[in-house]
PyMOL Python script that loads the backbone (N, CA, C, O; Angstrom):
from pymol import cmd

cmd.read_pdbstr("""\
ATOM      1  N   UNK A   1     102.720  62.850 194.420  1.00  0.00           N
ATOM      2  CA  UNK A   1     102.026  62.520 195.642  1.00  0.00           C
ATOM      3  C   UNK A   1     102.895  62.991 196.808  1.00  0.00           C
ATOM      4  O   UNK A   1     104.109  62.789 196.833  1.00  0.00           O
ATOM      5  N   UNK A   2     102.436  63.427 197.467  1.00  0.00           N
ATOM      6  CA  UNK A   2     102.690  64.296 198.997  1.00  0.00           C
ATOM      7  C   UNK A   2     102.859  62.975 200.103  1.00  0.00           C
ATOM      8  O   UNK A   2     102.144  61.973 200.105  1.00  0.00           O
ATOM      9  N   UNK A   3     103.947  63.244 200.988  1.00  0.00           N
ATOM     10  CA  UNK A   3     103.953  62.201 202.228  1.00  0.00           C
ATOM     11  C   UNK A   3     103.283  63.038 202.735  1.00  0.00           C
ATOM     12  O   UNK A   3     103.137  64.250 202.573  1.00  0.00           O
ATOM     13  N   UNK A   4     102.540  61.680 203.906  1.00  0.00           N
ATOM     14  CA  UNK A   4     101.203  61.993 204.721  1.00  0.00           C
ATOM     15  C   UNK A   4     102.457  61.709 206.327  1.00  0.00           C
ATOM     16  O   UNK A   4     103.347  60.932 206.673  1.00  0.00           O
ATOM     17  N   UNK A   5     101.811  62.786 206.784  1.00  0.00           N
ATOM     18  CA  UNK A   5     102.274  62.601 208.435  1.00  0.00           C
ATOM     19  C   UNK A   5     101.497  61.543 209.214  1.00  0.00           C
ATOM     20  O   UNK A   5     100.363  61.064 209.205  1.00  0.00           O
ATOM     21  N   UNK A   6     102.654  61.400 209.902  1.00  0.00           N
ATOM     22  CA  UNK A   6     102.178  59.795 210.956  1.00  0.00           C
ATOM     23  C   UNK A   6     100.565  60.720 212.068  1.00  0.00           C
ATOM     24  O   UNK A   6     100.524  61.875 212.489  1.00  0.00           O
ATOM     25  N   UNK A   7      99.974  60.096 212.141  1.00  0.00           N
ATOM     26  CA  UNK A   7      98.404  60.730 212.859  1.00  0.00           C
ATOM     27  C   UNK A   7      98.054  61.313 211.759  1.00  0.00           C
ATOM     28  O   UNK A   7      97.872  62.443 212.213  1.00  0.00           O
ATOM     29  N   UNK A   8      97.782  61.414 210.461  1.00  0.00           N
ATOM     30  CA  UNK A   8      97.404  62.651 209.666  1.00  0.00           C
ATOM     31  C   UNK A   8      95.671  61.661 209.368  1.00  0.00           C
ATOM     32  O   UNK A   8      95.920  60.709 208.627  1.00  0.00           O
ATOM     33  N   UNK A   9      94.287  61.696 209.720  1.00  0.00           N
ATOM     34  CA  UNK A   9      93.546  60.925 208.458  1.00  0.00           C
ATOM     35  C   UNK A   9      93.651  60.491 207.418  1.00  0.00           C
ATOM     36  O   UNK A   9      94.302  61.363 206.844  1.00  0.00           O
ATOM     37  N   UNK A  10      93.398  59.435 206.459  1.00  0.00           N
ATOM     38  CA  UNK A  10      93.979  59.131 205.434  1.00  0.00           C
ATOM     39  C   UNK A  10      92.675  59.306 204.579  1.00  0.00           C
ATOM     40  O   UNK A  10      91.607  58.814 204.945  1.00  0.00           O
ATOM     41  N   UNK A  11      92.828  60.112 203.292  1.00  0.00           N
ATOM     42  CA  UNK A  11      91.986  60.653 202.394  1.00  0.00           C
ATOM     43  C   UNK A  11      91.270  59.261 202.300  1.00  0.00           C
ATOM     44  O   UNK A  11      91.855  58.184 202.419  1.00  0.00           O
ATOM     45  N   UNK A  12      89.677  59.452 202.029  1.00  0.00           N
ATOM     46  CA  UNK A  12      88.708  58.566 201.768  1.00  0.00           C
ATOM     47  C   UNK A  12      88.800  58.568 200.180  1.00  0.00           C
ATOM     48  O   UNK A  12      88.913  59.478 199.359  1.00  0.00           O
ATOM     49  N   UNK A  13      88.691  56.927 200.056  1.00  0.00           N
ATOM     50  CA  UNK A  13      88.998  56.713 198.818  1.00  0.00           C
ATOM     51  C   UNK A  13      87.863  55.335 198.931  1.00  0.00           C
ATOM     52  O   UNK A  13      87.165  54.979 199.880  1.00  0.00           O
ATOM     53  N   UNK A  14      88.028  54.710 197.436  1.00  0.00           N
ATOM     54  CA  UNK A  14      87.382  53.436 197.344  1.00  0.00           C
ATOM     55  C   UNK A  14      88.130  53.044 196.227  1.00  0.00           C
ATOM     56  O   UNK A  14      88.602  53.923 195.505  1.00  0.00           O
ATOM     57  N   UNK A  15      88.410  51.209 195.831  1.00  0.00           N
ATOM     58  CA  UNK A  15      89.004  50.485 195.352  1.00  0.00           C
ATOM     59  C   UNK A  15      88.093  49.439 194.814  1.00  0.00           C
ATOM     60  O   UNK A  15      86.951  49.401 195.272  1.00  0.00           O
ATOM     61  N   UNK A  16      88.492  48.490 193.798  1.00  0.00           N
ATOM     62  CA  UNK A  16      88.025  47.546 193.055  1.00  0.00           C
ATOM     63  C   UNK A  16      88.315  46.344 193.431  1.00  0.00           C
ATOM     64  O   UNK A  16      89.534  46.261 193.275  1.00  0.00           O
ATOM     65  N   UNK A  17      87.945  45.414 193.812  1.00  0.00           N
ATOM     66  CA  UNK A  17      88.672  43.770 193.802  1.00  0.00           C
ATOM     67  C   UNK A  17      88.655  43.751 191.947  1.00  0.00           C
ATOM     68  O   UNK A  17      88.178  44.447 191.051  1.00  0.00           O
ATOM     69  N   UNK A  18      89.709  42.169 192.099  1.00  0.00           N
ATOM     70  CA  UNK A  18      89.949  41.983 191.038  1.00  0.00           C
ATOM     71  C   UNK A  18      88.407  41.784 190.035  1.00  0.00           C
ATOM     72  O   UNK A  18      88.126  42.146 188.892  1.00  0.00           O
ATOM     73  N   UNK A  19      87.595  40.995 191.158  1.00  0.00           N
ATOM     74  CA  UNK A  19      86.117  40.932 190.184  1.00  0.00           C
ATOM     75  C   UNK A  19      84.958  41.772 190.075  1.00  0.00           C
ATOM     76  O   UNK A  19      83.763  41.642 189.811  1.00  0.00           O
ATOM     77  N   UNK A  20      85.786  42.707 190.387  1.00  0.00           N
ATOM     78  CA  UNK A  20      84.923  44.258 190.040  1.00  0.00           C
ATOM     79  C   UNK A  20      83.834  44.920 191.418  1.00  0.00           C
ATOM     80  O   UNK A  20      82.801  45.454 191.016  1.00  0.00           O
ATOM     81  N   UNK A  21      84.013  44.893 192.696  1.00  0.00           N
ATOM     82  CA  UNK A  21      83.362  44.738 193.808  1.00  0.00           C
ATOM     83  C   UNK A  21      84.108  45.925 193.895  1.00  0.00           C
ATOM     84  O   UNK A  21      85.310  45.943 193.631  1.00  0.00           O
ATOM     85  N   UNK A  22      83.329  47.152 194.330  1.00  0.00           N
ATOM     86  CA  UNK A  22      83.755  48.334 194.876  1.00  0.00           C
ATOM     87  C   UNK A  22      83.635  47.893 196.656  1.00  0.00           C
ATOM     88  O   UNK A  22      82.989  46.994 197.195  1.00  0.00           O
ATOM     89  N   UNK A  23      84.614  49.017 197.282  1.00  0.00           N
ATOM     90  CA  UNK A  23      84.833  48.788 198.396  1.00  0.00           C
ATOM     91  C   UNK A  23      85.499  50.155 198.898  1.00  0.00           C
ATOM     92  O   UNK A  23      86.554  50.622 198.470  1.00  0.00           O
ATOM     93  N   UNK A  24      84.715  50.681 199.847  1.00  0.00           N
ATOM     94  CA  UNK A  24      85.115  52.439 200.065  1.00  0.00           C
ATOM     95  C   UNK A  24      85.917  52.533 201.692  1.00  0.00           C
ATOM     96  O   UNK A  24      85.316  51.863 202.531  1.00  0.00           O
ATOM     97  N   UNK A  25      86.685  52.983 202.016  1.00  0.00           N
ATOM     98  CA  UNK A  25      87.491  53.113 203.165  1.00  0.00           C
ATOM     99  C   UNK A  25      86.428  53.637 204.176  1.00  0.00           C
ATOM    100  O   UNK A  25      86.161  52.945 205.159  1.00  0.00           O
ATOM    101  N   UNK A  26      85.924  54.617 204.010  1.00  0.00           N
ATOM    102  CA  UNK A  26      84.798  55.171 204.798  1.00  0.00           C
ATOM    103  C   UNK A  26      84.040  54.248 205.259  1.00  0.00           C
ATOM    104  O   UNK A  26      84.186  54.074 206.469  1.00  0.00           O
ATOM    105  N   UNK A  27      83.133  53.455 204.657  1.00  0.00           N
ATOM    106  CA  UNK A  27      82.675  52.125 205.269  1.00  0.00           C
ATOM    107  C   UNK A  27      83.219  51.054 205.992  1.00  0.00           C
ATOM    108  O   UNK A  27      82.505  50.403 206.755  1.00  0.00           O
ATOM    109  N   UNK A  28      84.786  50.723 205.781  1.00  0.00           N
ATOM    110  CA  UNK A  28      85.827  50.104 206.377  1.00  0.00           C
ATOM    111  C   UNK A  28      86.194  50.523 207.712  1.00  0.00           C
ATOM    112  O   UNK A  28      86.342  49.977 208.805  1.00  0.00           O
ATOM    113  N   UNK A  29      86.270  51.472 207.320  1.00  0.00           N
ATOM    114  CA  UNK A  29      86.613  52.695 209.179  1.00  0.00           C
ATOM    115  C   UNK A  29      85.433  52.734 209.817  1.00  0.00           C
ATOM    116  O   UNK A  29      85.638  52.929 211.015  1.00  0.00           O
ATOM    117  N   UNK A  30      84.175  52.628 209.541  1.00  0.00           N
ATOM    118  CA  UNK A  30      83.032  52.343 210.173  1.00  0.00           C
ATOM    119  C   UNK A  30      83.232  51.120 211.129  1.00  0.00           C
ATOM    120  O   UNK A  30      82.952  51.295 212.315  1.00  0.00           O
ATOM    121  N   UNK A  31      83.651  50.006 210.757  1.00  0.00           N
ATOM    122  CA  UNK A  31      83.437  48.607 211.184  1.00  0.00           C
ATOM    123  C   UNK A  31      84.665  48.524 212.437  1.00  0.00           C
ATOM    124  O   UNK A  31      84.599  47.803 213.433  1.00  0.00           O
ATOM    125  N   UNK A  32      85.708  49.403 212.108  1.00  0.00           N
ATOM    126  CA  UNK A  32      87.186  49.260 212.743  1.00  0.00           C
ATOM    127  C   UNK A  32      88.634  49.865 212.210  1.00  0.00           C
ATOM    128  O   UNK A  32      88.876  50.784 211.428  1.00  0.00           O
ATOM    129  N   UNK A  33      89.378  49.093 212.851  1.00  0.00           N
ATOM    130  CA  UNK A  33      90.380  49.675 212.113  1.00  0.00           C
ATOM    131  C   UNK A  33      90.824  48.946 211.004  1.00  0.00           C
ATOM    132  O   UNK A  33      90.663  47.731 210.886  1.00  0.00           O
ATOM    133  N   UNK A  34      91.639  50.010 209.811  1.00  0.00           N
ATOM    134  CA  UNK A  34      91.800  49.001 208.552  1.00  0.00           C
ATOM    135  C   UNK A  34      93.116  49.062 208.406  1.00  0.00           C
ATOM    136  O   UNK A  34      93.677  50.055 208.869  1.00  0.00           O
ATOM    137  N   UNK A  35      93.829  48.146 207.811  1.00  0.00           N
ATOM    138  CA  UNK A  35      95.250  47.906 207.713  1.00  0.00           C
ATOM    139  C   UNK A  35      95.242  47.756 205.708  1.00  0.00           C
ATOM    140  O   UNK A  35      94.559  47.073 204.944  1.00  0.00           O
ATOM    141  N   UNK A  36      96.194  48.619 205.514  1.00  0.00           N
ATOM    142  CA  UNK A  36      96.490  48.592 204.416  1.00  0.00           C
ATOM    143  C   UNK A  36      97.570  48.138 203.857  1.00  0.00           C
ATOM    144  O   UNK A  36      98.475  48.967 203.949  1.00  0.00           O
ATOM    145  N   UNK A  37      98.014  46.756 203.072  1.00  0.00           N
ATOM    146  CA  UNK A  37      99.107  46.186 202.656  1.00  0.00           C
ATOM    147  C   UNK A  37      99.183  46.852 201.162  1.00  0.00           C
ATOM    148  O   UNK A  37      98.139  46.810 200.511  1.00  0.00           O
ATOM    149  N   UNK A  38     100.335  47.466 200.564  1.00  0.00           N
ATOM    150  CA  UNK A  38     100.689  47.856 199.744  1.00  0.00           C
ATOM    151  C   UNK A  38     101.818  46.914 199.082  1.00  0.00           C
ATOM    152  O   UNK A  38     102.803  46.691 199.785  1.00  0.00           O
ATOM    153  N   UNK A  39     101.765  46.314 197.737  1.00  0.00           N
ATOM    154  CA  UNK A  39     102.573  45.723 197.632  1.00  0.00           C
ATOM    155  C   UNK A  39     102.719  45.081 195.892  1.00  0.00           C
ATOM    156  O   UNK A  39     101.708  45.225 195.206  1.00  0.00           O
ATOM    157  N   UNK A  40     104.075  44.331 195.160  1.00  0.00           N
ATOM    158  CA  UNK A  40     104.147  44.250 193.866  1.00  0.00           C
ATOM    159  C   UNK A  40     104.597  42.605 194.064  1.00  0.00           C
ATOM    160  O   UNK A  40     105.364  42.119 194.896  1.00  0.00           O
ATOM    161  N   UNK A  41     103.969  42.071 193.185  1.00  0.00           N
ATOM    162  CA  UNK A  41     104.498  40.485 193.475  1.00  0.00           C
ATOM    163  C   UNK A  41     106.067  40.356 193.200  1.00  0.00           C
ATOM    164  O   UNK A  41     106.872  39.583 193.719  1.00  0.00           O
ATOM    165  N   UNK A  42     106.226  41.159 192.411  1.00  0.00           N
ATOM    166  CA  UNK A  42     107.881  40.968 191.753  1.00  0.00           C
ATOM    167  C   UNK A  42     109.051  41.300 192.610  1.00  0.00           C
ATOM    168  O   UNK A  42     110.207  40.985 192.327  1.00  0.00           O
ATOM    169  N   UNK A  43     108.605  42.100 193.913  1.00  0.00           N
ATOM    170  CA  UNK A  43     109.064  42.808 194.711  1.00  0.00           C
ATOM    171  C   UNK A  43     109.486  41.911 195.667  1.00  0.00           C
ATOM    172  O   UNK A  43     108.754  41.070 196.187  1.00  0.00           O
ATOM    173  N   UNK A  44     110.920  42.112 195.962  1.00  0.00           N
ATOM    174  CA  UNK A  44     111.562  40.720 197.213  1.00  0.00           C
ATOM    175  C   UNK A  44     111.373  40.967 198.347  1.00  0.00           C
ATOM    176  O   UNK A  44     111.252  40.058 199.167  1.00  0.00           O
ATOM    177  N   UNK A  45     111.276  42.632 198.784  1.00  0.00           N
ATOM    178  CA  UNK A  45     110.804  42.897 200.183  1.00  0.00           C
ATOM    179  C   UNK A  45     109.180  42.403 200.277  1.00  0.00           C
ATOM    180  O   UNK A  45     108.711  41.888 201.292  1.00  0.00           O
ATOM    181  N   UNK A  46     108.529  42.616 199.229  1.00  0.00           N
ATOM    182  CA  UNK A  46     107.260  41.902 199.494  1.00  0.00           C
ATOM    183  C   UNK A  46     106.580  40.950 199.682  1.00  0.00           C
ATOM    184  O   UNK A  46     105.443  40.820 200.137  1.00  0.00           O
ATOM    185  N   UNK A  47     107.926  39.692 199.007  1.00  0.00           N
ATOM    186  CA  UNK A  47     107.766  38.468 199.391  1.00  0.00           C
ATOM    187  C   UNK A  47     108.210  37.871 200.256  1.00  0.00           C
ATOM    188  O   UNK A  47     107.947  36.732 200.640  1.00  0.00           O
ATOM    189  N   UNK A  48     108.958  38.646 200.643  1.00  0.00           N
ATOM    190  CA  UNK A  48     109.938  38.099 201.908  1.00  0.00           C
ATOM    191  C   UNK A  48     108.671  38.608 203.342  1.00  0.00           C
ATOM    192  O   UNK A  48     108.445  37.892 204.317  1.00  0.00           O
ATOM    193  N   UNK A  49     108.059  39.901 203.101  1.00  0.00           N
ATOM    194  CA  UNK A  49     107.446  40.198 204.422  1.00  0.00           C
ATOM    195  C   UNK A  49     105.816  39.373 204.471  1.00  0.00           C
ATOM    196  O   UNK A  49     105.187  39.005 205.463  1.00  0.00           O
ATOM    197  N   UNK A  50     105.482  39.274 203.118  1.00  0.00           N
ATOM    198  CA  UNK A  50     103.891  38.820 202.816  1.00  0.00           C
ATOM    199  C   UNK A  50     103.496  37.557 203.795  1.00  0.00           C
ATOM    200  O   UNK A  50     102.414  37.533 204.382  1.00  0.00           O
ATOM    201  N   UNK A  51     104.337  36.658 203.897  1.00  0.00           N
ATOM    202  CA  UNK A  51     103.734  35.712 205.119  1.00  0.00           C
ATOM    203  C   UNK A  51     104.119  36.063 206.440  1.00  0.00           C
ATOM    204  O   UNK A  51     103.357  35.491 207.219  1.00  0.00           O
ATOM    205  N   UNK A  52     104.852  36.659 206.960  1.00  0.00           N
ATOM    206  CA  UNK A  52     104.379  37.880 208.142  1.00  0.00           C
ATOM    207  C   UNK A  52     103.583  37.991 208.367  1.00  0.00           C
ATOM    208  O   UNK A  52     103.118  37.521 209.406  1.00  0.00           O
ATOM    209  N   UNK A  53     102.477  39.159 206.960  1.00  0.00           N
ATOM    210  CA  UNK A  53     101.331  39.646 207.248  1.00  0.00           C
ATOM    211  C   UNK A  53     100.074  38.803 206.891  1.00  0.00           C
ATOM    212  O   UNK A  53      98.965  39.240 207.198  1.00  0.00           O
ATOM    213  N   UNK A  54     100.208  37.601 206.249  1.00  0.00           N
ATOM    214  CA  UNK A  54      99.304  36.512 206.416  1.00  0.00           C
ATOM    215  C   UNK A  54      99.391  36.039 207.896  1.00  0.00           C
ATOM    216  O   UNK A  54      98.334  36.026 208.526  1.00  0.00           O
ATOM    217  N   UNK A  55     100.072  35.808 208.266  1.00  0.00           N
ATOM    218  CA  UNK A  55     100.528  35.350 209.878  1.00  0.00           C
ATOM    219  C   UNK A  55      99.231  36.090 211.208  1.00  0.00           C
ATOM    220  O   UNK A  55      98.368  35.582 211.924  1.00  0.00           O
ATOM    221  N   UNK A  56      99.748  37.522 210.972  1.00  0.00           N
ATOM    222  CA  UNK A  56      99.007  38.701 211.611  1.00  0.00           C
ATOM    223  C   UNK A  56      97.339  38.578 211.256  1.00  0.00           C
ATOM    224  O   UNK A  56      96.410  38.384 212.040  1.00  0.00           O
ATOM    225  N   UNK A  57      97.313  38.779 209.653  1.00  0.00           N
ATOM    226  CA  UNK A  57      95.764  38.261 209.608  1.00  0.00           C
ATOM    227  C   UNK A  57      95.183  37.294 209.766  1.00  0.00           C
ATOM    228  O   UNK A  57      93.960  37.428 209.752  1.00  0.00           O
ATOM    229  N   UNK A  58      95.788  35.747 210.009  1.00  0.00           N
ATOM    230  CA  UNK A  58      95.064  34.991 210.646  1.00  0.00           C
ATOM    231  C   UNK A  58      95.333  35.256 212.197  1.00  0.00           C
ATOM    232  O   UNK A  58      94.762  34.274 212.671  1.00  0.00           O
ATOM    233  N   UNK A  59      95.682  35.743 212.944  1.00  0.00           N
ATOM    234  CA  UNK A  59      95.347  36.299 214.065  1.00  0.00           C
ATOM    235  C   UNK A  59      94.167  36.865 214.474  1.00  0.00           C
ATOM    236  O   UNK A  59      93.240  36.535 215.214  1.00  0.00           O
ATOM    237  N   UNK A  60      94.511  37.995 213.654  1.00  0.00           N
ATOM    238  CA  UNK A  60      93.455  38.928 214.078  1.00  0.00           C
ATOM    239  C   UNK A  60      92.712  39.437 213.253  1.00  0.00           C
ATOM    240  O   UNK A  60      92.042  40.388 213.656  1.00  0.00           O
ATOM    241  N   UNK A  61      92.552  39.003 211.809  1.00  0.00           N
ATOM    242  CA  UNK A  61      91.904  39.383 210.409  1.00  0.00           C
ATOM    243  C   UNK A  61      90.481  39.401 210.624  1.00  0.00           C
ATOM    244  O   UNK A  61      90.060  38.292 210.293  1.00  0.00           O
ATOM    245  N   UNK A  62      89.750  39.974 210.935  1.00  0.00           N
ATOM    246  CA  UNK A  62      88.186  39.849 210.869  1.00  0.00           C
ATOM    247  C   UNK A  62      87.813  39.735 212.277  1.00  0.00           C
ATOM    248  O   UNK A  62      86.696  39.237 212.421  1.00  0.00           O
ATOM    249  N   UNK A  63      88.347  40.014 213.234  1.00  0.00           N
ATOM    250  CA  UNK A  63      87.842  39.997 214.463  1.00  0.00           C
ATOM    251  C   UNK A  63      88.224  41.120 215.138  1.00  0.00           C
ATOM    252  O   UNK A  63      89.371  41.562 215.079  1.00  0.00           O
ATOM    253  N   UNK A  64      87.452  41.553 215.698  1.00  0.00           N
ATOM    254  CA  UNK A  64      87.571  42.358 217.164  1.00  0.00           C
ATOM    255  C   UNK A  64      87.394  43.849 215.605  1.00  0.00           C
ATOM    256  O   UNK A  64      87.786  44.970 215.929  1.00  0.00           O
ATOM    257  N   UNK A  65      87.081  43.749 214.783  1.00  0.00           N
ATOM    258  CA  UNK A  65      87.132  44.965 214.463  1.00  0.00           C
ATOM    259  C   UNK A  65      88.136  45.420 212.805  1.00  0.00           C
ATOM    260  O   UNK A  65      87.917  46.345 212.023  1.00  0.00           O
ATOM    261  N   UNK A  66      89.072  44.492 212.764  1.00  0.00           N
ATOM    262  CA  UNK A  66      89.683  44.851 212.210  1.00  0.00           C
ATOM    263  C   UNK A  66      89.628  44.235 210.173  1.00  0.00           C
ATOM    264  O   UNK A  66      89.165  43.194 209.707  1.00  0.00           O
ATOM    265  N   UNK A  67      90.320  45.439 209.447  1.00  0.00           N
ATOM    266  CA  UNK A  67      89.867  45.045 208.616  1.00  0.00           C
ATOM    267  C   UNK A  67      91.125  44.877 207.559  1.00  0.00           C
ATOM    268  O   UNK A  67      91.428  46.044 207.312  1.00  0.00           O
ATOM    269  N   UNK A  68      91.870  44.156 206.929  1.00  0.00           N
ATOM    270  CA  UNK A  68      92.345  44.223 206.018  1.00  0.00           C
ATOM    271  C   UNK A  68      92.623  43.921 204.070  1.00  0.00           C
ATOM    272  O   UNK A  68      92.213  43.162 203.193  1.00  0.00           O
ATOM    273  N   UNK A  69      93.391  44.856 204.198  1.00  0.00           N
ATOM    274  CA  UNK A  69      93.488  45.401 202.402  1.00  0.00           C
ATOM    275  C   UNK A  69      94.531  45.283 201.820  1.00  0.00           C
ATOM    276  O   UNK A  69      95.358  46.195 201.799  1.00  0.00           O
ATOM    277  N   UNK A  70      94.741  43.943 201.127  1.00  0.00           N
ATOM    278  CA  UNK A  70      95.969  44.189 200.089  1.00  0.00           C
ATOM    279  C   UNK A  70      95.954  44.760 198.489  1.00  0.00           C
ATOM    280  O   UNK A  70      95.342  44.448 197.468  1.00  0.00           O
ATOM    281  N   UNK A  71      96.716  45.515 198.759  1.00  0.00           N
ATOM    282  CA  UNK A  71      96.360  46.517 197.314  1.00  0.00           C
ATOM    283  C   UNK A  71      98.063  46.277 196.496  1.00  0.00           C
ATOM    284  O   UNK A  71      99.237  46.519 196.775  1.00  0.00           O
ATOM    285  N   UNK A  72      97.486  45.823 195.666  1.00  0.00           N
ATOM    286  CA  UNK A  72      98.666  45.475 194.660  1.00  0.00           C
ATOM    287  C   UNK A  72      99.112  45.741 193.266  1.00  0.00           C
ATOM    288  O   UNK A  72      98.526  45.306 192.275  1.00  0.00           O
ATOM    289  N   UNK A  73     100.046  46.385 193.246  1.00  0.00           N
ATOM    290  CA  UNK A  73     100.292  47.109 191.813  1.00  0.00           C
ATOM    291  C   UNK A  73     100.677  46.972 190.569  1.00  0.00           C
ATOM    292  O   UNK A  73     101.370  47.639 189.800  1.00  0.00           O
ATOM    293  N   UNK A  74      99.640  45.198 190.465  1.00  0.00           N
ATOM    294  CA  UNK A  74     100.263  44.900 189.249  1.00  0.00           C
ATOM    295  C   UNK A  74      98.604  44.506 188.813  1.00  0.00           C
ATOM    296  O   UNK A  74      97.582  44.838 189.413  1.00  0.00           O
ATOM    297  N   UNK A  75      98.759  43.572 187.385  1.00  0.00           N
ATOM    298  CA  UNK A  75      97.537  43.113 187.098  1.00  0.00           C
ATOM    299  C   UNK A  75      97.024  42.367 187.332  1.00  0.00           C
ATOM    300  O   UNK A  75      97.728  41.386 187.571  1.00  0.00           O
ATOM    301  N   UNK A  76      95.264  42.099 187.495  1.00  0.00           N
ATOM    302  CA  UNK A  76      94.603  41.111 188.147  1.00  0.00           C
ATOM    303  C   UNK A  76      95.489  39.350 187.902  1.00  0.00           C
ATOM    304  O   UNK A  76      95.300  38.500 188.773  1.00  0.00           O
ATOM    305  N   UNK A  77      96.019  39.153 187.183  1.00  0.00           N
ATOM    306  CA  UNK A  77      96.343  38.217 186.756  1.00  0.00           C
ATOM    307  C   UNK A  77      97.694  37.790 187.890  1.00  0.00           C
ATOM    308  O   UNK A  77      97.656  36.925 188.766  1.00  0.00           O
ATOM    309  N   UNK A  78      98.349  38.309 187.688  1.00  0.00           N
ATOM    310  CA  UNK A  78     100.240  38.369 188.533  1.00  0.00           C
ATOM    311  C   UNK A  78      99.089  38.392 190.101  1.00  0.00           C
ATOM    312  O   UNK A  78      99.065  37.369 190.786  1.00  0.00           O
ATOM    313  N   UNK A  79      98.398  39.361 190.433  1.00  0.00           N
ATOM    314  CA  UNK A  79      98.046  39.547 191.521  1.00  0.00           C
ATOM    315  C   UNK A  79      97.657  38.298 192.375  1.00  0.00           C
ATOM    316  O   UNK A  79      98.051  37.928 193.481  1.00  0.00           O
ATOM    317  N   UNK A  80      96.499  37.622 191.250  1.00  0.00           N
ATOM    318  CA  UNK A  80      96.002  36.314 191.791  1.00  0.00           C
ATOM    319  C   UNK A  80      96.990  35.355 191.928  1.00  0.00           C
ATOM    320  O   UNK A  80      97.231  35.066 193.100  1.00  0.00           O
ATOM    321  N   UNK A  81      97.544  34.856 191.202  1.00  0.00           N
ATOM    322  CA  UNK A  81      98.976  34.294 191.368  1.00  0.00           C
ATOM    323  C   UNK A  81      99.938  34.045 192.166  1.00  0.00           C
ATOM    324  O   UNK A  81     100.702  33.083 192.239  1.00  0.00           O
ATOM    325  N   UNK A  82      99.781  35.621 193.163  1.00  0.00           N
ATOM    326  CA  UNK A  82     100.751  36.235 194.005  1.00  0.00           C
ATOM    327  C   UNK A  82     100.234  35.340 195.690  1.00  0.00           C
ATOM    328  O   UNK A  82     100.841  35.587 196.732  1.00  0.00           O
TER     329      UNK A  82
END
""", "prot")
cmd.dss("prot")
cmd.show_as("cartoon", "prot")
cmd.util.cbc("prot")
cmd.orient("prot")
């Protein structure tokens, strides 16, 4: 995988929730802007920053536009957990 430059579009893609609900970026970018959390439960920078970004989305999570996505790289199981 290729680094993407800062301003570059980010390739349209679509993703699964854990209970099988497709969900396409293209439709996401329709509504606003989308914020993408990338992240591994096992991971200490991730736990250390994750209520940060709970913090931020109850701010501003679903309002004025905005949309966010935690995408996590483990299995549905660890994920829910997480």
């Amino acid at each position: 995988m290729s680094q993407v430059a800062i301003g570059t579009p980010a390739p349209l893609f679509e993703l699964k929730t854990a209970d099988g609900q497709s969900h396409g970026l293209s439709e996401a970018l329709e509504r606003g802007t989308v914020v993408l959390v990338f992240y591994k439960a096992s991971c200490p920078t991730c736990q250390f920053t994750f209520p940060f970004i709970q913090q931020i989305y109850s701010k501003i999570g679903g309002s004025a536009g905005w949309t966010f996505w935690g995408i996590s790289q483990d299995e549905p199981e660890e994920t829910s957990a997480f």
